[in-house]
Kinemage of the C-alpha trace (Angstrom):
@kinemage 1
@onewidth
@group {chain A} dominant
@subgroup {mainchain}
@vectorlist {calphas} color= white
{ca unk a 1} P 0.000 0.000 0.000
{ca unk a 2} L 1.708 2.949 -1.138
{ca unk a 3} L 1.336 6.233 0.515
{ca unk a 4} L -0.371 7.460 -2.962
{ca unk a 5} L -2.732 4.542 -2.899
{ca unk a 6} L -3.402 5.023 0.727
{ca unk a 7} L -4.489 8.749 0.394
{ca unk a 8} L -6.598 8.138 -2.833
{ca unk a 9} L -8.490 5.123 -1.348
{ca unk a 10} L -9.284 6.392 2.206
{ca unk a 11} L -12.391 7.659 2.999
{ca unk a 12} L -11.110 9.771 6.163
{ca unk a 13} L -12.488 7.346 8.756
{ca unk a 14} L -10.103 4.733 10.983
{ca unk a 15} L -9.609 1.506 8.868
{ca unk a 16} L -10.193 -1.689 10.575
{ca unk a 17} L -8.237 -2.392 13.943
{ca unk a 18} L -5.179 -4.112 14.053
{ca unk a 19} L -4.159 -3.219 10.397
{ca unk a 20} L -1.146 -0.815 9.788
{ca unk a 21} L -2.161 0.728 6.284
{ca unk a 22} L -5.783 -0.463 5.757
{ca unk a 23} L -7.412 2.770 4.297
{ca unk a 24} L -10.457 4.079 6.461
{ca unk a 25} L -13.646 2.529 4.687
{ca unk a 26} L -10.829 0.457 2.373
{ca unk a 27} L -12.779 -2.537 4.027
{ca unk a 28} L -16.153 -1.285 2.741
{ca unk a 29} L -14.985 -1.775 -0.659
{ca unk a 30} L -13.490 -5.626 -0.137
{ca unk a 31} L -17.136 -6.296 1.365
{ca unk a 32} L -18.932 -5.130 -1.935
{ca unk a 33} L -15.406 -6.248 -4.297
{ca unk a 34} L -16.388 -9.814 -2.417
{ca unk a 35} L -19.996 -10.142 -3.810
{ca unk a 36} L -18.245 -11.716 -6.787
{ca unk a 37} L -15.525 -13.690 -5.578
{ca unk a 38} L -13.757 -14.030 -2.414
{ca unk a 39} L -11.347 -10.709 -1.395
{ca unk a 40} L -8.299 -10.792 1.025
{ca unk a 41} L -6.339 -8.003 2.277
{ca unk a 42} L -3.117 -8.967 3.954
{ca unk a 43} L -0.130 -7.070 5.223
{ca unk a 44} L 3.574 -8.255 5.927
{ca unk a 45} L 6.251 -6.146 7.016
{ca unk a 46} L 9.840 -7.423 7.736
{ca unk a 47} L 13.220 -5.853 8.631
{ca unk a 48} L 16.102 -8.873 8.901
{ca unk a 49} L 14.158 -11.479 9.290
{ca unk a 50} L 11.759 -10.321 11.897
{ca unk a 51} L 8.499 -9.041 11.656
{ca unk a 52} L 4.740 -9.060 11.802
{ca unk a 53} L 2.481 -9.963 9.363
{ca unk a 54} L -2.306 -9.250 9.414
{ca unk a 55} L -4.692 -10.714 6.650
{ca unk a 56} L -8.581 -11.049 6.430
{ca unk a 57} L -11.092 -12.679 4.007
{ca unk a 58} L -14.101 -11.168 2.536
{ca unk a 59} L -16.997 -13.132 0.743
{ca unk a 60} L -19.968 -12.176 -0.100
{ca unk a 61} L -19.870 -8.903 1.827
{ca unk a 62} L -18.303 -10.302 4.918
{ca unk a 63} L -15.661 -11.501 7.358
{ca unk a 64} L -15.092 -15.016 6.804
{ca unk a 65} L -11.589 -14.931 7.959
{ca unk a 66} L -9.429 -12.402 10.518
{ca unk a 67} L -8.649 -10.085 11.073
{ca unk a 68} L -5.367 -12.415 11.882
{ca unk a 69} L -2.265 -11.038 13.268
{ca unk a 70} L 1.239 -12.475 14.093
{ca unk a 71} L 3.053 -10.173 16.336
{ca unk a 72} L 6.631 -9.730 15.758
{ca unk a 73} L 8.810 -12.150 18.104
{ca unk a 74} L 5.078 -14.661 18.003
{ca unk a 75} L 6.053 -17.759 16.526
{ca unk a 76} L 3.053 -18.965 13.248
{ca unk a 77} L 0.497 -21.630 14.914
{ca unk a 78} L 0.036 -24.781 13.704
{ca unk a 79} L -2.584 -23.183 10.769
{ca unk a 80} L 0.203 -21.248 9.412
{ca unk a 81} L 1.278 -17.219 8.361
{ca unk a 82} L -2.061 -14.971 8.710
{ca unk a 83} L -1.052 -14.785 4.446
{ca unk a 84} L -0.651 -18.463 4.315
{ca unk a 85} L -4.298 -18.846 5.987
{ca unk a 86} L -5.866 -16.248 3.403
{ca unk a 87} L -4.149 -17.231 0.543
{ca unk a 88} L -6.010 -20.959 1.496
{ca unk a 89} L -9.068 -19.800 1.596
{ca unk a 90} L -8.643 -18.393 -1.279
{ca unk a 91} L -8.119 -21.893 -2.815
{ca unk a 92} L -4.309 -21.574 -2.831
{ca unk a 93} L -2.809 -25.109 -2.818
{ca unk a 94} L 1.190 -25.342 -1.953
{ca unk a 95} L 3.318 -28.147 -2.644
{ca unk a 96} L 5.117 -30.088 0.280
{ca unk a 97} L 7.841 -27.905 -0.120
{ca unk a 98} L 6.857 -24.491 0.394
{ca unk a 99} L 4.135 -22.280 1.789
{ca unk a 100} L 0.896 -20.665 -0.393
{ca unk a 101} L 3.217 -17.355 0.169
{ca unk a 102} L 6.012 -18.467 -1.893
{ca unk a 103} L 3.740 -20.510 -4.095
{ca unk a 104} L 1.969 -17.647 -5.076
{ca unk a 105} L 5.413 -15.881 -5.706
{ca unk a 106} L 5.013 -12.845 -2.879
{ca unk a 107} L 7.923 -13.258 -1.757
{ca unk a 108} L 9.368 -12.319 -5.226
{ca unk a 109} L 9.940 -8.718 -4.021
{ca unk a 110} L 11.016 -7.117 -1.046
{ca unk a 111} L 9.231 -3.507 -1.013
{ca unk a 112} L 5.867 -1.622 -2.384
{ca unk a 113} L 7.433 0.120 -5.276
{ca unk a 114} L 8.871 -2.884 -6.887
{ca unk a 115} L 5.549 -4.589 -7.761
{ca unk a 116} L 4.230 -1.238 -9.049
{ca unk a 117} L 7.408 -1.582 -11.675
């Protein structure tokens, strides 16, 4: 979520707890985006290795997942990342060897302004 992005999607109001850069009334718009397919927002920020990372599921207009949050220093429970969990229910199937964050490549780049490129 770039700082552009943020300021062009926000509505003014607070965003849904426990997110860092969820736009106020951003989660309005997953809801209604959700009618025709499931929606996740997730968030992961890391600095050497540790970090924290928040996701949620939207379908049909909803919460069906989250808000989830891994603290930094909290180790993932047995269900996996808050991303790993979202990315499954959005039907995201990994292999043995790797998580649905890597199989869905999002680990591919490190900050914002590279996927924008």
């Amino acid at each position: 979520m770039t700082d552009q992005l943020f300021d062009a999607a926000t509505d003014g109001t607070e965003g849904l707890p426990g997110f860092w850069r969820l736009p106020g009334g951003f989660d309005k718009r997953l809801a209604d985006w959700s009618a025709a397919g499931a929606v996740a927002y997730v968030e992961a920020e890391y600095f050497g290795g540790v970090g924290e990372q928040h996701a949620a599921v939207w379908v049909d207009g909803a919460v069906v997942l989250g808000p989830l949050h891994v603290l930094e220093g909290q180790p993932f429970g047995s269900a996996g990342s808050p991303i790993s969990q979202a990315l499954r229910r959005l039907g995201v199937v990994a292999d043995a060897a790797t998580d649905e964050f890597a199989t869905v490549e999002l680990d591919r780049h490190r900050h914002s302004e590279d996927w924008i490129a």
